[in-house]
N, C-alpha and C positions, 0 to 999 in steps of 0.2 A: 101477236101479243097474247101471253098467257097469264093471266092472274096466279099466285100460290100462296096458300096457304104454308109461311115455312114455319110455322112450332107444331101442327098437326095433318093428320094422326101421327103419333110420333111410338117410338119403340122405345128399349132402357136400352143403352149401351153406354157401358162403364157407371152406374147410375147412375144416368144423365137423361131423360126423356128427351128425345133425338127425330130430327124429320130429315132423310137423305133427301137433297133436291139433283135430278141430271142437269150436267150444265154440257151439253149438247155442242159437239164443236171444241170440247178443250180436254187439257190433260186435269182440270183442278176437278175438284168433288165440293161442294154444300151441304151442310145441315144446321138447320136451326134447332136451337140447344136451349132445353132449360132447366136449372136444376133448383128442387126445393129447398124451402128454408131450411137454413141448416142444417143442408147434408152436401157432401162432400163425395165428389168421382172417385171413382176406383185409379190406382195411380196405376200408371202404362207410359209404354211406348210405342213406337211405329216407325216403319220406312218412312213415309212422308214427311215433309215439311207440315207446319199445320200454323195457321193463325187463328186465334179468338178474338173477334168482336164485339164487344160488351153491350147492348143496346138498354135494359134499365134492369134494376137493382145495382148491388153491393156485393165485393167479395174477393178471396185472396188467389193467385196462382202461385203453383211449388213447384218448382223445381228439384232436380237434387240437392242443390247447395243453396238457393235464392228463391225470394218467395218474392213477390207485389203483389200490393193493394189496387184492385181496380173498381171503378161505377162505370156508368154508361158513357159510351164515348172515347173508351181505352180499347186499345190495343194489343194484343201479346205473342211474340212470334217465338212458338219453338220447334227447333233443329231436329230432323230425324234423328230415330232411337235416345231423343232426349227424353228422361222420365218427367213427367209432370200429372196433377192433380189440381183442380179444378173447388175452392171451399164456397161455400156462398153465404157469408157471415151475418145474414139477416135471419132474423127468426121470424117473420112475418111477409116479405115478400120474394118470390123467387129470383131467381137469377137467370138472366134471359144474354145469351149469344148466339152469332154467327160463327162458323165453325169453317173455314175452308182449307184446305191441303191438296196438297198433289205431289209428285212424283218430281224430286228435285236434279233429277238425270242420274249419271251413271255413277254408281257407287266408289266406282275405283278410278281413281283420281290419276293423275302423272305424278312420277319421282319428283319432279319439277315444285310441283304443285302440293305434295305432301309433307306434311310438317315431320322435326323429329319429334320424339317423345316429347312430350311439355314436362318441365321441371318446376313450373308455379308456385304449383304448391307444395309444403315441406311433408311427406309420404314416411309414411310409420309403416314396416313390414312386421306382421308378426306369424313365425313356421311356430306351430304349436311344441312346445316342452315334451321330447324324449322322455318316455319312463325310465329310469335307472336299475334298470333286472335285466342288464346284456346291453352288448355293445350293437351298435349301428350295422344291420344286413342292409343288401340293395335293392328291396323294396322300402327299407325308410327311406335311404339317400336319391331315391327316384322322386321321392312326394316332395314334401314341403319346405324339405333344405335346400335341396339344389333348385328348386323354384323358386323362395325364397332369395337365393343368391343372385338367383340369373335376374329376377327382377331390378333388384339392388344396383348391380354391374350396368342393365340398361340405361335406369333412371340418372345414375351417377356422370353415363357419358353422355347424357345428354344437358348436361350442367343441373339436375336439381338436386335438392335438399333431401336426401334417403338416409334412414336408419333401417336397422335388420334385430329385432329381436326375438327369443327366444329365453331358453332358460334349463330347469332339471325339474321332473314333475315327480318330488321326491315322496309325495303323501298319497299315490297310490298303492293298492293293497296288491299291486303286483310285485311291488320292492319286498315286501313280506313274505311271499309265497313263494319266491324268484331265491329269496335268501336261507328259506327254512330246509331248501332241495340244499344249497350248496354250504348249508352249515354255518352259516355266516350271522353276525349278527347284521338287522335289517341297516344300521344307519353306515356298518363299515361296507358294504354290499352297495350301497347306493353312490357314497363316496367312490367307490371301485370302477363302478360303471358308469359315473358321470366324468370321470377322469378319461374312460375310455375312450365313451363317446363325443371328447371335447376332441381328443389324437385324431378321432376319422374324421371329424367338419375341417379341421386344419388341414389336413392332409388330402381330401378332397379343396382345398382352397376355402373353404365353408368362412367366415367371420363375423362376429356377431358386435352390436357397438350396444346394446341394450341385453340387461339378463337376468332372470326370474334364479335366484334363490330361495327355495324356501325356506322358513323354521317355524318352529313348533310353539314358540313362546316369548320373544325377541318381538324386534320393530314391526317384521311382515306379519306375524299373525297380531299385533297389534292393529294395523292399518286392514287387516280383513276383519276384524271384528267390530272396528268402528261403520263398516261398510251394515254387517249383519244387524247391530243395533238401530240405527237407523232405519233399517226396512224393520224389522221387529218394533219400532215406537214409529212406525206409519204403517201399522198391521198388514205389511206384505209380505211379512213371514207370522206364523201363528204355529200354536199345539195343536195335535191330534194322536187321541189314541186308536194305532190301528194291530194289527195282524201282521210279525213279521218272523223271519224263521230263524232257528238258533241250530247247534247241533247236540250233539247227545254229553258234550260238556257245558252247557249252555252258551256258545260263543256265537257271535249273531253273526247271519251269513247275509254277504252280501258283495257284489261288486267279482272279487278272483278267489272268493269264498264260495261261492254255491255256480252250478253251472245246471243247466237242461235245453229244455228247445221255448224258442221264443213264441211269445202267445199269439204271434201277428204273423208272422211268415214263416214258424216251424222250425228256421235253421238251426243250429246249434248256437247258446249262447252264454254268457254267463251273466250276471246278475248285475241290475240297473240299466244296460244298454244292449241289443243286440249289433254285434260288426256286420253284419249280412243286410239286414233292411236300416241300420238304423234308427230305430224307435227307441223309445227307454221303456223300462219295467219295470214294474214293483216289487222283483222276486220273487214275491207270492203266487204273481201270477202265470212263473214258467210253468212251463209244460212236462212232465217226469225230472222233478226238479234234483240232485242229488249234493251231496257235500262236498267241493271239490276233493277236501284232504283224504278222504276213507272211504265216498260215494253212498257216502250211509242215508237214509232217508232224514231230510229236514222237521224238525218238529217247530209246529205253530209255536208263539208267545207274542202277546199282547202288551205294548208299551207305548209309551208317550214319546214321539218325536216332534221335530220341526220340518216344515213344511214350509214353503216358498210357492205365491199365489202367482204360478205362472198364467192360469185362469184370466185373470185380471186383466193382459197386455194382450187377450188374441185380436181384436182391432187395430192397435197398434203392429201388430206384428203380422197381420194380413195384408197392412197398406207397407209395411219394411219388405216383404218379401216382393212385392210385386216390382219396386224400384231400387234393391238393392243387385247389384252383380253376380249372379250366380251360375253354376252351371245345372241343365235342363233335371239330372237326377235329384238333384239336392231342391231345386225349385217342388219336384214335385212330391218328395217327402215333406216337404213346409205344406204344401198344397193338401195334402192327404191327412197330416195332422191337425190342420186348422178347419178341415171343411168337420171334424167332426170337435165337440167342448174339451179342450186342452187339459191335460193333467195339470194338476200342483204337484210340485217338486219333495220329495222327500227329502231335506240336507243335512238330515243328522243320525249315524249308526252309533252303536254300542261299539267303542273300540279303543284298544291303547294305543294306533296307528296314526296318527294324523295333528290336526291342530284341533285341540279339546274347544269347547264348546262356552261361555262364558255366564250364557244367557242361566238366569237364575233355575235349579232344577234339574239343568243337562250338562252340566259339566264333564260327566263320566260321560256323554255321546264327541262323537268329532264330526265336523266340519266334512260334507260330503265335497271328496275332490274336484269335480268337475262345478261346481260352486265356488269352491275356492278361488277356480282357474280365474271367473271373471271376473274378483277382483286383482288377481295375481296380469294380467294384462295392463291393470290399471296402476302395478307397483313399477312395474317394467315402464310404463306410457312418464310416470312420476321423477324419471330419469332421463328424460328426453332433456337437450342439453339445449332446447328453444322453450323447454315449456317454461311457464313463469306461476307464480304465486308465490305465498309463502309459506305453506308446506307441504306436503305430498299430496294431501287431497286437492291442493289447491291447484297443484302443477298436473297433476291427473285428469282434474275438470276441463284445465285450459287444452289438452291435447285431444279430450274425446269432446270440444264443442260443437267438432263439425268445421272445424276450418282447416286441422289437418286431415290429408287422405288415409286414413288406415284399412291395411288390405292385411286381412288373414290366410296365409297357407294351413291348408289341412292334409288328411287323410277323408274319406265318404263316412266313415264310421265314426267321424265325430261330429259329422254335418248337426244334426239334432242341438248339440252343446253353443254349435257358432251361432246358428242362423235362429235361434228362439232364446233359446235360454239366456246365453250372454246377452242377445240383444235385449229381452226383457228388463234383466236386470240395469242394463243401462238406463231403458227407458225408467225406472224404478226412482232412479240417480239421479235424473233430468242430464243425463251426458246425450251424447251423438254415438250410435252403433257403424261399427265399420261397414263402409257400404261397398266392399269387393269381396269375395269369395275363389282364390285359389284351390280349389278343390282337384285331387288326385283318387281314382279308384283302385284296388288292390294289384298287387304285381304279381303274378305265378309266376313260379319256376320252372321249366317243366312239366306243365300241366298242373301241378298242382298248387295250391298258395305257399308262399315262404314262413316259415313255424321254425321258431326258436326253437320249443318244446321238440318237435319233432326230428331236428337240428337238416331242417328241409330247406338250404339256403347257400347264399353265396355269402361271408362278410365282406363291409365293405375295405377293410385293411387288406385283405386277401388278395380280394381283385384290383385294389391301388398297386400292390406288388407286381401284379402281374403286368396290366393295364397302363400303366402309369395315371395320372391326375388327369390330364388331356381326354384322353381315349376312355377314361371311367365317367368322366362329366359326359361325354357327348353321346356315348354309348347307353347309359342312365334317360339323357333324355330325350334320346330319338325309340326308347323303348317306353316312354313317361306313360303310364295309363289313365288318361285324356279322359274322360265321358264314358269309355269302356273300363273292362279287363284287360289285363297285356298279357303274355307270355313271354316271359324271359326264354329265349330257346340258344343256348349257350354255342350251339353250331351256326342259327341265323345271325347270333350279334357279330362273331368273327367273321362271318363272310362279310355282312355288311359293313363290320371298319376294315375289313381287307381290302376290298375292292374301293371304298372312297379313299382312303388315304395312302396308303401304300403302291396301289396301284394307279388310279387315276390320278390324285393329286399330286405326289410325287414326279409322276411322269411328268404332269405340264407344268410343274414348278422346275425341271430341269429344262425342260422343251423350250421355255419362256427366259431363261436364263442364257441357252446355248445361242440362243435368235438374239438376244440383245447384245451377249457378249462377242459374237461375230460384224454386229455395227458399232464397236465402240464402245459400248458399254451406256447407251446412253436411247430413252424411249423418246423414238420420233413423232411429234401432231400426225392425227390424222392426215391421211390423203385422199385417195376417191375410194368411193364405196361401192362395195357389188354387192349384188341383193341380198345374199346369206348376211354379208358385215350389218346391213341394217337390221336385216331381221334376229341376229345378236342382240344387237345391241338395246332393242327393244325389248327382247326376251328378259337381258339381264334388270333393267327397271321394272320389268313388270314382276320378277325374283325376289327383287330389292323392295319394293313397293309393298309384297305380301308379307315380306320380311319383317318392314317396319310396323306395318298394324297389325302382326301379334307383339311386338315387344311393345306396345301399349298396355298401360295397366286395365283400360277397362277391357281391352281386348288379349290379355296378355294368357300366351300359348308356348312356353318354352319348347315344347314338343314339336309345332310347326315353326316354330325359328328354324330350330336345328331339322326339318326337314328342307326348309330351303335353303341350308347352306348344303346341304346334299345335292339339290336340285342348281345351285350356282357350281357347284365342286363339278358337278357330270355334265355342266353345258359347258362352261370354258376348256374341261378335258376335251370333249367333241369338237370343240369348235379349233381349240389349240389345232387339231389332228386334220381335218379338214381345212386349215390355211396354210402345212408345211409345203401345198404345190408353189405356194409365192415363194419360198424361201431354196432356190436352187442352188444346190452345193457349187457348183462351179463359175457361182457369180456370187461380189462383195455387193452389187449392186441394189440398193432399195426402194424397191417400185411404187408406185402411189400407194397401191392396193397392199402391197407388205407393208408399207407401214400404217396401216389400217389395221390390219390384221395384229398389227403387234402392239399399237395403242391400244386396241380394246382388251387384248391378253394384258396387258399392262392396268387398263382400270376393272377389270374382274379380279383380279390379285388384290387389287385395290380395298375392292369393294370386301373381297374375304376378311381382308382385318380387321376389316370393320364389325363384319357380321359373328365373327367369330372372337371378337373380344368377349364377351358375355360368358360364352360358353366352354371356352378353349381358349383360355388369357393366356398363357406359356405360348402358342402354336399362331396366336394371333402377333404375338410380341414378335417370333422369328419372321415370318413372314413380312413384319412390317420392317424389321432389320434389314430382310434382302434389298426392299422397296426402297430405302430410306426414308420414313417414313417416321412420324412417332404416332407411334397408335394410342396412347392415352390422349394425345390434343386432337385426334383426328373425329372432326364431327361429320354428322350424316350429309350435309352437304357438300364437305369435301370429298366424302366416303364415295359420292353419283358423280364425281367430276373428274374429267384426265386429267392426266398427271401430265405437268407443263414438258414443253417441249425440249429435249436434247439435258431430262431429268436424269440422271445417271443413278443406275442399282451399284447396289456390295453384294456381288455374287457370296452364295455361304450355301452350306450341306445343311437341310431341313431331314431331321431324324425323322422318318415311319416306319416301326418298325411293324412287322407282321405282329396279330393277334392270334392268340394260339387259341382254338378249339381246343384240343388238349388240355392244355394249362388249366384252360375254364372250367373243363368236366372233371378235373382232377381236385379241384377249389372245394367243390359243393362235396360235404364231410358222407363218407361213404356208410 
């Protein structure tokens, strides 16, 4: 028998004054937990299961989506890598638990055992608003469109409630500068390129059911302005005169007016955000700052803008980052801004561009863009065809309550705008900030990054000509830049749609076809199993299992989808090739083991339509043709199951055509 002491000596972890006890003999862990009045744990998660036992005070636990009230004598059990946070709503006595967790077995579950997607809840996507200064290359259609969609396509076959919005992010000062090179006036130039860029999302299969128009003077910059005054009459936007730079005609530089190196990482950048680190600036504070239009040197001047107290929300926005979804670069740009006193927001320049200003005094400034955007999400949300109120603001609040799931696709160089800014201003609103983060990093070409300017790129009409829709979608995002940089390298993308589809898949899609059409036309139940057939057929669940937890939202990786439909495409090829010894040409006869061999070729075919509806819906469709099959009704548990016995295919010619290296190196503008 051993006495202990569990609340001391105790350490902080997560704020929480913590005493680890060994429980000697088992997989679980102890610590008695106390936390002071009126502070609240850092919010986290973890591998383990965890329970808290309340022993005396008062106090709340949160979840991501649910909170309870508990005292002493409650309970609370959460779920590995479930976020939660810990309040202790008394101002005079602590709050005292038991803390146990352990190691709830193996992560990775059976096909059997794994759910599809959950459709619950009604999921709002939003791919951020295209600038309108050129059409769509395949570094944009790598990020957050074809993420975006593939998301969409997942959530949809698994029966939930998905919209996909976007829009035309017509009020940046890149539509000006984009149209002064081509002579164009800025509003028929914007018009120009949002028509363009509507032709590549279609044509890539792209669809959007919500969508961000902007204007300048109309309902939308009505419903942003109501947004501005409000925070301006609860003092979270205010005046300041500060130091900002004009040029040698006094036009104020800022945003795709003024360019130099950024004050935090050096790169090259232009004014208010750097693309390289992600940070924002103040223009004043780049580094050999220059004019874009003449490189002239900027000259100081002193005026009075508006400002946005991002300041205000860094608590809030310390505990949003720790339990919102994100991926590890963008977590630790949050991390790196917040451990040091957050900037306030500059949201108002001197400009004829944009949506003019209302607030008494600034009328001659506009509305900085990326300000705009987060009520511009909220115009888009105001159209959702479940929301309710009685009028936009009303229908806007009900969508960002927090009881729909809204997930943002990005670019890493707007990370800054998603994960602080918008979500500040939400909190500002009393809304609910989207708590997923689709985050894509830049695509090189080549080696180098893809530049308009530079005309350093592939479009994406170009390569849909070449490529067809199928082969652009899968090829885009088996090349997706995940957490890294990618290199587009125009000889490894042909080889690698060569050899999976043309070569391999083709081959066991006729392989599979000549074997059935030899017994009739019809796939026979299993028979006995030889050791390769099982260790198939385990392989392919375990393909399909890692399949299915990335086309999860909170785990959602279009990138490793479409590598495991590679990694099913090159085992059923292998396996097809290593079972043709069953199938002896001078016998009709079908053995136990042949028909093993050909029931499982039969549910890998299966399984591809499934996998491959998302990402290659044409390719998925024919496939399901040959099967007879109908792939839009076909759910994930039909997708793990053979196909009944003495099922008859419709033999048919599945197009692969070769991908040209050539063709591709000929695309990118010499």
């Amino acid at each position: 028998m051993k006495k202990i002491n569990i609340f001391s000596p105790s350490v902080l972890s997560y704020n929480v004054a913590s005493r680890p006890v060994e429980l000697v003999g088992t997989n679980a862990s102890l610590m008695g937990c106390s936390l002071a009045p009126g502070q609240e744990s850092s919010a986290h998660n973890h591998f383990e299961n965890e329970i808290f036992i309340f022993t005396a005070g008062k106090g709340v636990v949160k979840t991501g989506h649910e909170s309870v009230n508990v005292q002493a004598g409650d309970a609370v059990l959460c779920q590995r890598f479930e976020n939660h946070t810990i309040v202790n709503t008394s101002e005079e006595d602590s709050l005292q638990f038991h803390s146990i967790y352990w190691d709830a077995g193996d992560i990775n579950t059976s096909v059997t055992d794994t759910p599809a997607p959950s459709g619950q809840r009604n999921t709002l996507i939003f791919s951020t608003p295209p600038t309108p200064n050129g059409d769509l290359h395949l570094g944009h259609l790598s990020g957050p469109y074809l993420a975006g969609d593939v998301l969409k396509r997942v959530l949809l076959q698994s029966g939930a409630s998905v919209h996909h919005g976007t829009g035309r992010d017509d009020n940046q000062t890149y539509v000006v500068t984009s149209a002064a090179k081509e002579q164009r006036q800025p509003t028929e130039s914007a018009d120009f390129y949002a028509s363009a860029i509507n032709e590549t999302w279609q044509g890539f299969g792209i669809d959007f059911d919500l969508f961000i128009t902007p204007d300048n003077q109309g309902e939308y910059a009505d419903f942003v302005h109501h947004y501005i005054e409000l925070l301006y009459k609860n003092d979270l936007i205010y005046t300041k005169e500060t130091t900002g730079y004009v040029d040698h005609h006094g036009n104020t530089l800022h945003e795709a007016y003024i360019h130099g190196l950024c004050p935090y990482c050096e790169e090259s950048s232009d004014g208010n955000a750097c693309e390289a680190c992600g940070r924002p600036n103040e223009c004043t504070d780049l580094k050999q700052p220059q004019a874009k239009a003449d490189g002239s040197q900027p000259l100081p001047r002193k005026e009075s803008r508006l400002y946005f107290r991002l300041s205000a929300f860094a608590h809030q926005l310390a505990q949003y980052v720790q339990i919102a979804n994100m991926p590890a670069h963008v977590h630790q740009l949050c991390h790196d801004m917040l451990s040091q006193p957050l900037p306030d927001i500059c949201i108002s320049h001197a400009s004829h561009w944009g949506i003019k200003h209302r607030l008494p005094n600034y009328e001659q400034q506009v509305v900085y863009v990326w300000f705009e955007m987060a009520m511009g999400y909220l115009w888009a949300a105001s159209e959702h065809p479940a929301s309710r109120g009685n009028n936009r603001m009303e229908k806007a609040a009900d969508v960002y309550s927090g009881d729909t799931n809204i997930v943002h696709c990005y670019g890493f160089d707007n990370a800054f705008y998603h994960t602080l800014l918008f979500p500040a201003v939400y909190f500002a609103l009393g809304l609910t900030p989207p708590q997923t983060h689709i985050v894509n990093e830049l695509l090189d070409l080549e080696g180098s990054k893809f530049s308009t300017s530079r005309r350093h790129l592939i479009w994406g009409k170009d390569f849909l000509k070449l490529a067809g829709a199928d082969y652009a979608r899968m090829a885009l995002m088996l090349m997706r830049p995940e957490g890294v940089r990618e290199n587009f390298s125009v000889e490894k993308v042909a080889a690698t749609m060569n050899a999976l589809f043309p070569q391999r898949l083709s081959h066991w899609l006729s392989s599979l076809q000549e074997c059935v059409m030899r017994y009739g036309g019809k796939i026979s139940e299993s028979g006995a199993w030889l050791a390769d057939q099982k260790n198939h057929y385990h392989e392919l669940l375990h393909v399909m299992t890692g399949y299915q937890h990335f086309s999860q939202t909170e785990n959602f990786s279009p990138r490793r989808m479409a590598e495991h439909v590679t990694k099913l495409i090159d085992m059923a090829y292998r396996f097809n090739a290593s079972q043709r010894h069953l199938f002896p040409r001078n016998s009709n006869a079908l053995s136990n083991y042949a028909r093993t061999a050909l029931a499982l070729d039969a549910l890998a075919a299966r399984m591809l339509v499934y996998a491959l509806k998302p990402l290659m819906p044409a390719m998925s469709a024919d496939i399901a043709a040959l099967l007879r099959i109908n792939a839009t009704e076909e759910t994930w548990q039909q997708a793990t199951t053979f196909l009944a016995s003495q099922h008859m295919i419709q033999p048919r010619k599945i197009m692969l055509p070769e991908l040209s290296a050539t063709g591709l190196v000929q695309l990118m503008p010499q």
